[in-house]
C-alpha positions as CSV (number, residue, x, y, z in Angstrom):
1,X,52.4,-33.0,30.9
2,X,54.5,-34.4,28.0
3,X,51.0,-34.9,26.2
4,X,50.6,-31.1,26.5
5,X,54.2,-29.9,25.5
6,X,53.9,-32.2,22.1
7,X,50.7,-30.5,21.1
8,X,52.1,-27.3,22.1
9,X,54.7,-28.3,19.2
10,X,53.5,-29.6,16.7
11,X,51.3,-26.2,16.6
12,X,54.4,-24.1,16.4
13,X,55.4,-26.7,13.6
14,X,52.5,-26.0,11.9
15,X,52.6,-22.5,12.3
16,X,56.0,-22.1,11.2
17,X,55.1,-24.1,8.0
18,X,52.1,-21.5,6.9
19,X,54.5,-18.9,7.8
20,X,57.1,-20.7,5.3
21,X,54.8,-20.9,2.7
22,X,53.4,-17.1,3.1
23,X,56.9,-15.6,2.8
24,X,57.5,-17.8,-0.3
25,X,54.7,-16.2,-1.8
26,X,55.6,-13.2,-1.2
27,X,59.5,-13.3,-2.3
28,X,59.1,-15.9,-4.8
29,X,62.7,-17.7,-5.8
30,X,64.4,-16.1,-8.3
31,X,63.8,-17.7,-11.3
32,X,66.5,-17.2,-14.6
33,X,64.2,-17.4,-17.2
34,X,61.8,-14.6,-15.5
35,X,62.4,-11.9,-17.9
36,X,63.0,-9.5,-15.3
37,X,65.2,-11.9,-12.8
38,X,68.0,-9.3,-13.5
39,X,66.0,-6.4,-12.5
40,X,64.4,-8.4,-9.7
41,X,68.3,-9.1,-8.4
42,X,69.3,-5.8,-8.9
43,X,66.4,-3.9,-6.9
44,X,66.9,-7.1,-3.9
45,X,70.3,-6.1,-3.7
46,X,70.1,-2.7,-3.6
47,X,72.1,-1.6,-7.2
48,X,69.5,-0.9,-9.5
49,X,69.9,2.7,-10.5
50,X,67.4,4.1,-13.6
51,X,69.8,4.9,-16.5
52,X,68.0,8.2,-18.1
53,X,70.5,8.7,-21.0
54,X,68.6,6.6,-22.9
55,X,65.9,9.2,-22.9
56,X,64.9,10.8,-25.5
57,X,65.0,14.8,-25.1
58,X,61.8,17.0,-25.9
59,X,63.2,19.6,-28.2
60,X,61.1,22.8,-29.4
61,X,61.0,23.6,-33.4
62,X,61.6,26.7,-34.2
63,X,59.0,29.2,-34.5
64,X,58.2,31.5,-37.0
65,X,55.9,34.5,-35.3
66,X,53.2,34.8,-37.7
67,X,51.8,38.6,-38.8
68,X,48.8,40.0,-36.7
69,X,45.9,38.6,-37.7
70,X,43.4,40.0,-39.7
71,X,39.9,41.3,-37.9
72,X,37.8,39.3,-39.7
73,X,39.8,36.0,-38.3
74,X,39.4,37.0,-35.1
75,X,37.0,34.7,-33.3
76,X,35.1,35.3,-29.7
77,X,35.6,32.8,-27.2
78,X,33.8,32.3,-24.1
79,X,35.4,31.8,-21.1
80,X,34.7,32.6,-17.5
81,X,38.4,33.3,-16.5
82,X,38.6,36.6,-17.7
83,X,38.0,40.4,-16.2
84,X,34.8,41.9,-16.5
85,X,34.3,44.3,-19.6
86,X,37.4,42.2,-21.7
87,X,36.9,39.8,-24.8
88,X,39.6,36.9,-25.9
89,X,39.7,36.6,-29.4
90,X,42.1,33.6,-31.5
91,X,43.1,33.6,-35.3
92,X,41.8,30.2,-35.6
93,X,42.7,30.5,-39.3
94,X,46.7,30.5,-38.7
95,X,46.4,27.9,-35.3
96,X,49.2,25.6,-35.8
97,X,49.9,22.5,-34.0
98,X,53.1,20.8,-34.7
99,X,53.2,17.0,-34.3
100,X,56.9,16.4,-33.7
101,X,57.3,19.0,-30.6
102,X,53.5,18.6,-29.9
103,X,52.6,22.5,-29.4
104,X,49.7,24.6,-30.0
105,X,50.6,28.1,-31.6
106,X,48.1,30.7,-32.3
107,X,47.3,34.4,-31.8
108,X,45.4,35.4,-29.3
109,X,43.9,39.0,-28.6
110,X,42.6,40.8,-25.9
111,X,39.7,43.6,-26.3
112,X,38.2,45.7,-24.1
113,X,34.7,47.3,-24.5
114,X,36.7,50.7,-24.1
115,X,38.4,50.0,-27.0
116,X,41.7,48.8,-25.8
117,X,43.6,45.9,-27.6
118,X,46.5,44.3,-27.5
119,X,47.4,40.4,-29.2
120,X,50.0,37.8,-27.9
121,X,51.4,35.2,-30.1
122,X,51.7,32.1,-27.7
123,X,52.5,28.1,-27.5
124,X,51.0,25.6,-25.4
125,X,52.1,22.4,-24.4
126,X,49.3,20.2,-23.3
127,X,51.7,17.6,-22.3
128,X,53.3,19.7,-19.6
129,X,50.5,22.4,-19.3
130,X,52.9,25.4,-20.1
131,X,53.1,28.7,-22.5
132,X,55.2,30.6,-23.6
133,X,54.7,34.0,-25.3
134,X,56.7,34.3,-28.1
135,X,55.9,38.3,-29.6
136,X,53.3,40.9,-28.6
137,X,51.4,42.8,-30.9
138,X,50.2,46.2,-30.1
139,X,47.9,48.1,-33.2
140,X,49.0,51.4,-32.5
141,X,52.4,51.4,-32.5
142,X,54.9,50.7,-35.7
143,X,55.8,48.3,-36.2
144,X,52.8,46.8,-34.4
145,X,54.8,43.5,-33.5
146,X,57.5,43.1,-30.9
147,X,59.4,39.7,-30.6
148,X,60.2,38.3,-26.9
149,X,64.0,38.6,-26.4
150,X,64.5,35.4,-24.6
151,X,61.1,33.5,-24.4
152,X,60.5,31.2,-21.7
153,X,58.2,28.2,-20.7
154,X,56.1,28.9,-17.5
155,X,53.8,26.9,-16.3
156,X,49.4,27.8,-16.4
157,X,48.7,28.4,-12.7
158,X,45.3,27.1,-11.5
159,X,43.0,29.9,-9.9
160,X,39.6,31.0,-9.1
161,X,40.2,33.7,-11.2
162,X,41.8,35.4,-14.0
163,X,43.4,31.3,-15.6
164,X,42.0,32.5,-19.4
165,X,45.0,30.2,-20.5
166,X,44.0,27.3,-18.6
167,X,40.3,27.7,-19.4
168,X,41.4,27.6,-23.0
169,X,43.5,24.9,-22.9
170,X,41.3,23.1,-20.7
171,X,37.9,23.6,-23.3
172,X,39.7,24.2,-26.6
173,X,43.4,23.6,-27.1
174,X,43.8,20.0,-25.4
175,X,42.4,17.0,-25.1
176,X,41.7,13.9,-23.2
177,X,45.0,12.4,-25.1
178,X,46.6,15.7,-25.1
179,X,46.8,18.2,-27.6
180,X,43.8,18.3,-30.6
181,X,45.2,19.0,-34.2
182,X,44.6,22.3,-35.4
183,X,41.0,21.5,-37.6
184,X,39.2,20.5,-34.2
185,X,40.7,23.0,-32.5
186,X,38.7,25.8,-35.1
187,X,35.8,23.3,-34.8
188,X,36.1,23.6,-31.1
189,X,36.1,27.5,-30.8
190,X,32.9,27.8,-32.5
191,X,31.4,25.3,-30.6
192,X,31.3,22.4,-33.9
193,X,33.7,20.0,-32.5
194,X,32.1,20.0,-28.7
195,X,28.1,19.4,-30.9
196,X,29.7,16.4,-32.4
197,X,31.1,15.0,-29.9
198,X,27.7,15.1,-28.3
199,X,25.8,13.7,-30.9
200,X,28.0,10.8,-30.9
201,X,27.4,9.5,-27.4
């Protein structure tokens, strides 16, 4: 019997020792030159608190709302987000995209094959995938362009149908590292930058 109850403990002995040496594995001593030992403390005891003032704000430039575009820089794009019997056009002569607040600007224009047209001059943030329209542009009134009071940011909704913005930022105005500058972003609409990309796979 006391043959039996001394194996019986020396397996709990052993057990408790792999148990000992598991935990110490996982909750390593703190060590004072770990370069985060102070963070390490702080989350163990419960006090570490993310300190976001030291964040640096995203501030919009201003933006100057170009003229309407002239016909001839119109350019057709194909997408499959929008109604049947309309055409999206972009002035990808004036497309601007600003480095510092990382925003894609450009004209776009909406035709029908009725012969109804109206133009929005928009931003896009690839970063956040938002838009904001900052004037409208109407050919038959005078004067043709009328500047949004109090422009907002709203965020591109996803949907089976009728997401033109998306599409476009999706194909044209973003990229796998976010926002393309303004030359590949031409390239793109006419279907040069997408050809060289697959020629170089």
């Amino acid at each position: 019997m006391q043959t039996h109850n001394r194996w019986r403990y020396q397996i709990a002995r052993g057990l408790a020792a792999v148990v000992a040496i598991v935990l110490s594995q996982l909750s390593p001593a703190a060590d004072p030159t770990d370069p985060y030992y102070e963070y390490r403390d702080e989350v163990g005891r419960g006090e570490f608190s993310y300190d976001d003032s030291q964040d640096i704000p995203w501030i919009e430039n201003e933006t100057e709302v170009l003229a309407v575009p002239r016909p001839e820089h119109l350019t057709e794009v194909q997408l499959d987000q929008l109604p049947p019997g309309m055409k999206l056009l972009v002035d990808k002569s004036r497309i601007t995209v600003n480095p510092d607040d990382r925003v894609v600007r450009a004209w776009l224009w909406t035709r029908s094959d009725s012969g109804f047209e109206k133009g929005s001059f928009e931003g896009f943030r690839c970063d956040t995938y938002d838009y904001k329209v900052y004037a409208w542009a109407n050919p038959g009134r005078e004067p043709p362009v009328t500047k949004a009071k109090r422009p907002i940011w709203k965020a591109v909704i996803k949907s089976r149908f009728g997401n033109y913005r998306g599409e476009l930022m999706d194909d044209y105005f973003c990229g796998f590292r976010g926002f393309r500058d303004a030359s590949q972003i031409a390239d793109s609409l006419t279907g040069e930058f997408r050809q060289d990309i697959i020629q170089n796979q």
